[in-house]
C-alpha positions in Angstrom: 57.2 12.9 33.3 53.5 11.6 32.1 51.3 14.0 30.9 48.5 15.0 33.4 45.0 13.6 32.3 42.3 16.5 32.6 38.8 14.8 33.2 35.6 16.5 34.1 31.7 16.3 34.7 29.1 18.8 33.0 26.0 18.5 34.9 23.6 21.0 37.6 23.6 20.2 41.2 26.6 18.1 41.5 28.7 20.1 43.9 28.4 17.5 46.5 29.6 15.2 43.8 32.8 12.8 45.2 33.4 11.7 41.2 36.6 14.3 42.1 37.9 12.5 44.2 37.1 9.1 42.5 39.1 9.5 39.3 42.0 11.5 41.5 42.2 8.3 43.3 42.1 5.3 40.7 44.5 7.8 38.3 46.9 7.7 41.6 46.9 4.0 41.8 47.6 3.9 38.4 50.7 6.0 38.8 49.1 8.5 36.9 48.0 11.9 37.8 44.5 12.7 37.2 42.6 16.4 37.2 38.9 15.9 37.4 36.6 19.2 37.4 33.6 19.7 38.0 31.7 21.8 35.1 28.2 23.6 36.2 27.2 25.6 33.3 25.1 28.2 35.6 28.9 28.8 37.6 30.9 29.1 34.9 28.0 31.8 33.7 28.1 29.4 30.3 25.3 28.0 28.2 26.3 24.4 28.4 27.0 23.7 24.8 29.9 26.1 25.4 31.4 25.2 28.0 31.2 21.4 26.0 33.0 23.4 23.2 35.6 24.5 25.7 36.8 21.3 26.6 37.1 20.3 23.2 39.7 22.6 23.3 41.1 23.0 27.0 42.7 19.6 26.9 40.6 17.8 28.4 40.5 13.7 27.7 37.5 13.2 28.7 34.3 14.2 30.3 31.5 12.9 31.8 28.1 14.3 31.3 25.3 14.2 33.6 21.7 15.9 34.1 20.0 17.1 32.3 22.3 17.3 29.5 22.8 13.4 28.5 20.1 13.8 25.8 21.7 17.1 24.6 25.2 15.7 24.2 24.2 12.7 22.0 23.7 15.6 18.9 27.7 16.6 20.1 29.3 13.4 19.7 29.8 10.6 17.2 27.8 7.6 18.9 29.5 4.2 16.8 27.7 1.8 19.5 23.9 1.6 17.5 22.3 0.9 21.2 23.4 3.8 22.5 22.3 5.6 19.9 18.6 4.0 19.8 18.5 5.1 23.2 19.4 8.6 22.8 21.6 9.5 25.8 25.3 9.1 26.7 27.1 10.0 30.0 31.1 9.7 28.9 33.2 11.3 25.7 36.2 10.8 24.7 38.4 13.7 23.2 40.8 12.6 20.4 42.0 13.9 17.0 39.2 11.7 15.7 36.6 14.4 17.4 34.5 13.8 20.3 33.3 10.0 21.1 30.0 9.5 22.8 29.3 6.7 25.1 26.8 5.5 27.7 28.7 3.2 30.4 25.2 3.2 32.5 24.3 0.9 30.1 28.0 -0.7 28.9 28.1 -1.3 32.9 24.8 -2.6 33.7 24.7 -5.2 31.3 28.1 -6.6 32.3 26.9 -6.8 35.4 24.2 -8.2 34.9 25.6 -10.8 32.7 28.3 -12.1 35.2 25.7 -12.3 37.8 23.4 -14.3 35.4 25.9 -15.7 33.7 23.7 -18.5 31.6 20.7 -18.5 33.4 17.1 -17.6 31.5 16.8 -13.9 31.7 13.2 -13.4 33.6 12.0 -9.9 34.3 14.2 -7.3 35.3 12.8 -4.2 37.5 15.3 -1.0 37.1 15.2 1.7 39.3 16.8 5.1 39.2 19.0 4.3 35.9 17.4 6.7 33.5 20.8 6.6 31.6 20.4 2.3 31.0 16.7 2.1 30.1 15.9 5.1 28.3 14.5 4.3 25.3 15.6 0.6 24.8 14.4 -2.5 25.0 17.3 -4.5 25.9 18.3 -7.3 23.5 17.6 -10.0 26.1 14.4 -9.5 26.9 
């Protein structure tokens, strides 16, 4: 039998999040069974870099991390990509016996999208709205 993967999301006001139901789903068509919590600091009556600590050791795989604690988890994590560190936020770690690995797939995401769409055509000005997590701090490398 595969061992269950235990996923979550720290944030505040995401109890209306369908991220649940997301990872339940693509873990299913995977053949794999997924758990995927979610982890509100002010319900679990936690300070939020506790209940981190907890699923350092709870089993958990992997997290993601949401407002307003992106900034706050960068000091958590090891951060090997040197763009997401200059921008100073991550939304996904990865648990392993190496220790927690910070990540920010905002901005992993956006710029493959952005590159298939563009593919080799001259960059131009770019207008981003409502991606806090892919612009903060950073001038991209193509502009």
């Amino acid at each position: 039998m595969l061992k269950v993967i235990r996923l979550g999301l720290i944030g505040d006001n995401i109890a209306a999040s369908q991220a649940p139901k997301l990872h339940r789903l693509a873990g299913r068509l995977c053949g794999r069974q997924v758990t995927y919590d979610l982890l509100i600091p002010k319900n679990e009556g936690l300070a939020w870099e506790t209940l981190f600590s907890r699923c350092t050791t709870n089993g958990y795989v992997g997290i993601n991390i949401t407002l307003p604690y992106k900034e706050l988890a960068t000091r958590l994590v090891t951060i090997d990509d040197p763009l997401v560190r200059a921008m100073g936020a991550i939304n996904t770690v990865v648990f392993s016996d190496g220790g927690a690995k910070g990540f920010n797939t905002d901005y992993t995401g956006f710029i493959r999208a952005y590159k298939l769409s563009r593919a080799a055509k001259p960059t131009g000005r770019v207008c981003l709205i409502g991606a806090g997590g892919v612009a903060h701090r950073l001038r991209f490398p193509f502009e």
